[in-house]
C-alpha positions as CSV (number, residue, x, y, z in Angstrom):
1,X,0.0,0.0,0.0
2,X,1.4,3.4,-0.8
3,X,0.5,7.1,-0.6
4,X,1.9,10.6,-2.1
5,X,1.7,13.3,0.9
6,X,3.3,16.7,0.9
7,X,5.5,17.5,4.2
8,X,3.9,20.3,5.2
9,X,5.7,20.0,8.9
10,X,8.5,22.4,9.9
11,X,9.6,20.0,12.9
12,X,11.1,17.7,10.3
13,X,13.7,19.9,10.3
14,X,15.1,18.9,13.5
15,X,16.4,16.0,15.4
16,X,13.6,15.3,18.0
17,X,10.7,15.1,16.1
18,X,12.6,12.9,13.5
19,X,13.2,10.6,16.3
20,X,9.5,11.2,17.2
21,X,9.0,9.7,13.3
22,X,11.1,6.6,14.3
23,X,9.3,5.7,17.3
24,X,5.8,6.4,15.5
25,X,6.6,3.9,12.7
26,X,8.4,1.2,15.2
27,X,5.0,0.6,16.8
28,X,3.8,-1.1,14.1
29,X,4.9,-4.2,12.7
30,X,4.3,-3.6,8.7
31,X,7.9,-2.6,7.1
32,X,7.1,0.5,6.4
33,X,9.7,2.8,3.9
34,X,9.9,6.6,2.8
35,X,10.3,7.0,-1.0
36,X,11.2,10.9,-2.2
37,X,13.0,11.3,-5.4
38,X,15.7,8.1,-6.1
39,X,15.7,7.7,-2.0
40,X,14.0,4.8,-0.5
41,X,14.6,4.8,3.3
42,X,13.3,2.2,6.3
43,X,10.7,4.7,8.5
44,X,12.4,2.9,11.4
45,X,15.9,4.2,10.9
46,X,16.9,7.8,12.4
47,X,20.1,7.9,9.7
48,X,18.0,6.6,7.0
49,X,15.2,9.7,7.7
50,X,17.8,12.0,8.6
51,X,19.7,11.6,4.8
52,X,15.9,11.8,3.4
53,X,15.9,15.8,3.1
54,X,12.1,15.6,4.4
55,X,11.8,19.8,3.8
56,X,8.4,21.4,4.1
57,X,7.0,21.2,0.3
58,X,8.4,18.7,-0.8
59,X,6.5,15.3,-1.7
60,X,7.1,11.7,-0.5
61,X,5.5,8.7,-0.8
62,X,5.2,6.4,2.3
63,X,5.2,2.7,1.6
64,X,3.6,-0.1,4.1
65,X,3.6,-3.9,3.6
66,X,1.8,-5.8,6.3
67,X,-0.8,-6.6,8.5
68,X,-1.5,-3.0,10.1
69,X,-0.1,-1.4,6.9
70,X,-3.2,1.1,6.9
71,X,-2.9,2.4,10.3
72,X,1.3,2.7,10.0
73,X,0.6,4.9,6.4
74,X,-2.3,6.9,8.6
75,X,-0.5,7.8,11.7
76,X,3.1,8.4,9.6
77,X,1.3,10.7,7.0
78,X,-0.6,12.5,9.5
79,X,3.0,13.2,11.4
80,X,4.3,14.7,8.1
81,X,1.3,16.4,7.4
82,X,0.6,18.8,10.4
Protein backbone atom coordinates (compact mmCIF):
# COMPACT_ATOMS: atom_id res chain seq x y z
CA UNK A 1 0.00 0.00 0.00
CA UNK A 2 1.41 3.39 -0.80
CA UNK A 3 0.52 7.11 -0.57
CA UNK A 4 1.94 10.61 -2.08
CA UNK A 5 1.70 13.29 0.87
CA UNK A 6 3.30 16.71 0.86
CA UNK A 7 5.48 17.53 4.19
CA UNK A 8 3.88 20.34 5.24
CA UNK A 9 5.65 20.05 8.86
CA UNK A 10 8.51 22.43 9.90
CA UNK A 11 9.64 20.04 12.91
CA UNK A 12 11.08 17.72 10.32
CA UNK A 13 13.66 19.93 10.32
CA UNK A 14 15.06 18.85 13.49
CA UNK A 15 16.38 16.01 15.38
CA UNK A 16 13.58 15.26 17.96
CA UNK A 17 10.69 15.13 16.09
CA UNK A 18 12.57 12.91 13.52
CA UNK A 19 13.16 10.61 16.28
CA UNK A 20 9.45 11.17 17.25
CA UNK A 21 9.03 9.72 13.32
CA UNK A 22 11.14 6.59 14.35
CA UNK A 23 9.32 5.68 17.29
CA UNK A 24 5.79 6.39 15.45
CA UNK A 25 6.64 3.87 12.71
CA UNK A 26 8.37 1.19 15.16
CA UNK A 27 4.96 0.61 16.81
CA UNK A 28 3.83 -1.06 14.13
CA UNK A 29 4.86 -4.22 12.66
CA UNK A 30 4.27 -3.59 8.71
CA UNK A 31 7.94 -2.61 7.09
CA UNK A 32 7.06 0.54 6.44
CA UNK A 33 9.71 2.79 3.86
CA UNK A 34 9.93 6.59 2.81
CA UNK A 35 10.28 7.03 -1.00
CA UNK A 36 11.23 10.87 -2.24
CA UNK A 37 12.96 11.31 -5.41
CA UNK A 38 15.70 8.08 -6.08
CA UNK A 39 15.71 7.74 -2.04
CA UNK A 40 13.96 4.80 -0.46
CA UNK A 41 14.61 4.79 3.26
CA UNK A 42 13.29 2.21 6.26
CA UNK A 43 10.74 4.67 8.46
CA UNK A 44 12.43 2.94 11.36
CA UNK A 45 15.95 4.24 10.88
CA UNK A 46 16.90 7.75 12.37
CA UNK A 47 20.08 7.86 9.70
CA UNK A 48 18.00 6.60 7.01
CA UNK A 49 15.18 9.66 7.70
CA UNK A 50 17.84 12.03 8.60
CA UNK A 51 19.66 11.63 4.84
CA UNK A 52 15.90 11.82 3.36
CA UNK A 53 15.88 15.83 3.10
CA UNK A 54 12.14 15.63 4.41
CA UNK A 55 11.81 19.77 3.77
CA UNK A 56 8.37 21.40 4.06
CA UNK A 57 6.99 21.16 0.30
CA UNK A 58 8.42 18.68 -0.79
CA UNK A 59 6.52 15.31 -1.68
CA UNK A 60 7.13 11.71 -0.50
CA UNK A 61 5.53 8.75 -0.83
CA UNK A 62 5.16 6.45 2.34
CA UNK A 63 5.24 2.69 1.58
CA UNK A 64 3.60 -0.09 4.14
CA UNK A 65 3.61 -3.90 3.60
CA UNK A 66 1.77 -5.84 6.32
CA UNK A 67 -0.76 -6.63 8.49
CA UNK A 68 -1.48 -3.04 10.10
CA UNK A 69 -0.10 -1.41 6.85
CA UNK A 70 -3.23 1.11 6.90
CA UNK A 71 -2.90 2.44 10.29
CA UNK A 72 1.28 2.72 10.05
CA UNK A 73 0.65 4.93 6.42
CA UNK A 74 -2.27 6.93 8.61
CA UNK A 75 -0.52 7.76 11.68
CA UNK A 76 3.08 8.39 9.64
CA UNK A 77 1.26 10.73 6.96
CA UNK A 78 -0.58 12.47 9.51
CA UNK A 79 3.00 13.21 11.41
CA UNK A 80 4.34 14.70 8.08
CA UNK A 81 1.31 16.36 7.41
CA UNK A 82 0.60 18.83 10.40
Amino acid sequence: MKKDIIVKSNAVLEARPLAELVATAEHFKSKITLNMEDKCVNAKSIMGIMGLGLDPGRTVTIEAAGEDEEEAIAAISEFLEK
